[in-house]
C-alpha positions as CSV (number, residue, x, y, z in Angstrom):
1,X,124.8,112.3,109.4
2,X,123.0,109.7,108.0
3,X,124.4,107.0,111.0
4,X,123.3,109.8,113.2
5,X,119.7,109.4,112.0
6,X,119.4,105.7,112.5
7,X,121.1,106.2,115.6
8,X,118.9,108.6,117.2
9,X,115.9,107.5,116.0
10,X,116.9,104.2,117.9
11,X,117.6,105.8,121.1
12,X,114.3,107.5,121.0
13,X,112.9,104.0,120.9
14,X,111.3,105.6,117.3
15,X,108.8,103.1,115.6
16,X,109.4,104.3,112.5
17,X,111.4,107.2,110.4
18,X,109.7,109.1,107.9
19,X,112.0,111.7,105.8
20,X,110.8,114.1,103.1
21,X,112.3,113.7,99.5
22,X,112.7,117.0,97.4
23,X,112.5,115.2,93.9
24,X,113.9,118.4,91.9
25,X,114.2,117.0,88.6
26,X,112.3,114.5,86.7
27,X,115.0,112.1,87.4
28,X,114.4,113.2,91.2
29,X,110.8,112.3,91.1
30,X,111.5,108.6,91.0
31,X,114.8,108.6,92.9
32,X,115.9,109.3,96.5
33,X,118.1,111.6,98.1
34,X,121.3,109.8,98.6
35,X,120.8,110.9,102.5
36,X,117.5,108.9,102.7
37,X,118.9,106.2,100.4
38,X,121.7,105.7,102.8
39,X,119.5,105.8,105.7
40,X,116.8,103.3,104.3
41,X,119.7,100.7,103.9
42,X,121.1,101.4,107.7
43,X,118.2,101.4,109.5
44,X,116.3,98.3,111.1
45,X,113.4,100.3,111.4
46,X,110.6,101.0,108.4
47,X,111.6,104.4,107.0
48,X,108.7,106.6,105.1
49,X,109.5,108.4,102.3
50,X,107.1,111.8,101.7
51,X,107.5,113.8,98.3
């Protein structure tokens, strides 16, 4: 899913990908979803994070 992101978001000729973060915990707060984790280290493009 992740790869799938990236990918599309490339085919789309996207400038940018910008993901939403739930942060359900305290620990969650500061931490990203492992989904947009994995997706900020795959993608060439700048990815925004939104709590």
């Amino acid at each position: 899913m992740d790869q799938a992101i990236v990918d599309e978001a490339q085919k789309a000729g996207a400038d940018m990908i910008v993901m939403v973060t739930h942060g359900r915990s305290r620990v969650g707060k500061f931490v990203c979803g492992s989904h947009t984790k994995n997706v900020i280290i795959e993608s060439r493009l700048p990815v925004l994070v939104l709590r």
